[in-house]
Structures are given as C-alpha cells and as structure tokens.
N, C-alpha and C positions, 0 to 999 in steps of 0.2 A: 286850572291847567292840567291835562292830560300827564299820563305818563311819561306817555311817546311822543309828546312835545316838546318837556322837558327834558328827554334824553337824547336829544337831537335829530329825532326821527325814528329811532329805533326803538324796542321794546327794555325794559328794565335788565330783561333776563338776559339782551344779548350785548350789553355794554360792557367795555369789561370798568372796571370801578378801582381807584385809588391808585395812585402812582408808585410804583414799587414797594406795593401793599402795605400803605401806607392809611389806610380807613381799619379803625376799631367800632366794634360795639360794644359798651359799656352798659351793663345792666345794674345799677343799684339797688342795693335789695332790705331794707333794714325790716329788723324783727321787732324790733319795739315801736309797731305806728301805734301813733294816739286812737286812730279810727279802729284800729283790729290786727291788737296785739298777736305777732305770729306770721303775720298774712303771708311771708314768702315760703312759709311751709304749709301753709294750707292742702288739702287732700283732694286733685283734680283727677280723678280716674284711675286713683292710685301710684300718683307721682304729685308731689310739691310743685306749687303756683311757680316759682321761680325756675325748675325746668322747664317746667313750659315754654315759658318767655324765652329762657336764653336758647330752646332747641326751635325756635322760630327766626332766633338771631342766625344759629347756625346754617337754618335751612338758607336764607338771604345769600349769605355765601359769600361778602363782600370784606370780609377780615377777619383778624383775631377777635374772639367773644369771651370778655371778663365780666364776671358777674362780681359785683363792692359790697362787702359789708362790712360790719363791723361784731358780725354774732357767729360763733362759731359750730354754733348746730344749721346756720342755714349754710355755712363751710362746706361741714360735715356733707350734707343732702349736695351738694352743687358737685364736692370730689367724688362721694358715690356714682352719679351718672358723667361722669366725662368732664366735668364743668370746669376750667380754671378762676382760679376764685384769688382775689388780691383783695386781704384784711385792710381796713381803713379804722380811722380813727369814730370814736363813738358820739362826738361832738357836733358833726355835721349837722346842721339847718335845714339841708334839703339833697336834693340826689346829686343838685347839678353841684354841690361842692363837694359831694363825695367823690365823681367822676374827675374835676380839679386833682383832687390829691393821688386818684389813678393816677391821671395823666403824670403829677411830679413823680410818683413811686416807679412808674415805669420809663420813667424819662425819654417820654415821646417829645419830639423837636416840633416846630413850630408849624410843618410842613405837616401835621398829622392831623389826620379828620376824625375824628369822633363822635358817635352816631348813641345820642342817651335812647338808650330803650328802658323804659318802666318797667320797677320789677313785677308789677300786678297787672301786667297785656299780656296773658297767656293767648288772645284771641289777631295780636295783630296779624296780621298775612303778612309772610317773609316777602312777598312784593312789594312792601309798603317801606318795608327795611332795606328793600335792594329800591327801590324809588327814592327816598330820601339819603343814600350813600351817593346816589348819580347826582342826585342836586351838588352835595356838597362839593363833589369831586366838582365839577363845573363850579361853582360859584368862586369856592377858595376859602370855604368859612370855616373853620375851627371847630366848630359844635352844632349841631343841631337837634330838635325834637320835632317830633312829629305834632299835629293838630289837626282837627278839623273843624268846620264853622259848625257852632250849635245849633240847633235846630227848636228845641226845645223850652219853653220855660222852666221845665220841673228840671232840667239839665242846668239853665243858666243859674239856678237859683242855689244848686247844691254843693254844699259845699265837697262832695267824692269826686266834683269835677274841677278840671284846673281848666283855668280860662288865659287864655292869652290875647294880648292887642299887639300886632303887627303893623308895621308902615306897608307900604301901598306894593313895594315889591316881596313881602312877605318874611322880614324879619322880624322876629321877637323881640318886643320894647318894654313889655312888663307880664307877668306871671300873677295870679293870684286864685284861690279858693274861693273869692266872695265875687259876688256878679260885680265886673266892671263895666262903666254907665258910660261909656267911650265908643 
C-alpha cells in the first residue's frame, strides 16, 4: 500500500501526525551487540551510527526523539549532538523491551504511539518515519516497526536481518533472526 493511501489521500509530509503530540520515536541503541561490539558509535562520515539514525528520526518531524541505552559513552556521543538520551537498564533482550522501560521511565499513558526506529538505520528516509507514525496515528496501535518484504535469499538466510511474519492486515506476530518457513 502506498503512502498516500495510507494517509488518507494526502502525502506523509502533510498530515499532521499524533494527537496532542502524543507520537515518540524511540531509538534503542546498545553497545554491547554480540554481531559488532560498539556499532552505535561506529564512524559514518565523522559522526556515530547512532546520530545518524536519530537525526533521520528528527528530520520525520512527528514527536519527541529518545535514543535508549544502557552505555554511557553512546550517552556521551547522543548529548554531544543535541540527542536526548534516557539510560535503561543493561538486562534487556532486545530493543523492543528496552523502549517498554522508556515508555515506564517516561511515564507515557496508554494513549501514546511509539515508533521503534533501529539504532543501526542510519539510511532509513525520514519518510518512512513520518509514513509509519501516520499508520499508527490511524490505526490506534501502541508500537510499531517498520519492515519490508525480503527479496532475497542471501537476505532471508542471514542472520543481520530480522525477519517478521504479519497477519494479512500487517501486524507483527513474530520476530526472529533465523529464516522463518511461514
């Protein structure tokens, strides 16, 4: 489905998005991955992977942008450029229970949309962030990620790509790194 399908006819950029700015993007950002220790400070053109990402959240334009961790030099990097940055615990499993404990630390009501953006999409297009904040605002959902259908086998196969199975109106049913046969 189009943008401008999904947005009721209009284009992303001229919707206005979240009910009494009530949409966040929450970027989770951890330093210790197993695949590449560090990755959200990584060195993209002489700025850390993780601005990147959240100055693609900011470009979106559809809420507050908190980037999660739990390390305090990717902290450090996020306060240097403008970033507001909310410490999480180091325990977390995965991003979307790091964003969970955002959401309790900052005690967003029930009525709040949060939009996970990956701390390693330095590349998504803030359309795709102001696209998926419009879904949510329309739908009424709580949380959402973005996805797109694989294309690829050397994609389906690897474990760098997270794979999701959706029901037929495009919710998220299950998550995983290994090719799921569904």
């Amino acid at each position: 489905m189009s943008a401008e399908s999904r947005a009721g006819g209009r284009a992303p950029a001229e919707r206005p998005v979240g009910a009494a700015g009530k949409t966040y993007v929450v970027v989770p950002a951890r330093y210790a991955s197993e695949r590449l220790p560090g990755k959200p400070l990584c060195d993209i053109q002489g700025r850390p992977l993780v601005v990147h990402v959240a100055d693609r959240a900011r470009e979106a334009d559809v809420g507050p942008v908190w980037v999660a961790t739990d390390d305090e030099r990717v902290r450090a990097a996020c306060m240097d450029h403008g970033i507001e940055v909310v410490m999480t615990r180091d325990s977390h499993r995965s991003g979307t229970e790091r964003i969970a404990e955002v959401c309790a630390i900052k005690r967003l009501d029930a009525q709040a949309q949060v939009v996970n953006l990956q701390g390693d999409e330095p590349l998504m297009p803030a359309s795709l962030i102001r696209q998926v904040a419009v879904t949510l605002d329309e739908s009424g959902a709580d949380m959402s990620t973005l996805s797109h259908r694989i294309e690829s086998a050397e994609d389906l196969m690897s474990p760098n790509v997270v794979k999701v199975v959706t029901d037929s109106v495009g919710r998220a049913l299950y998550f995983s790194r290994a090719p799921i046969p569904w």
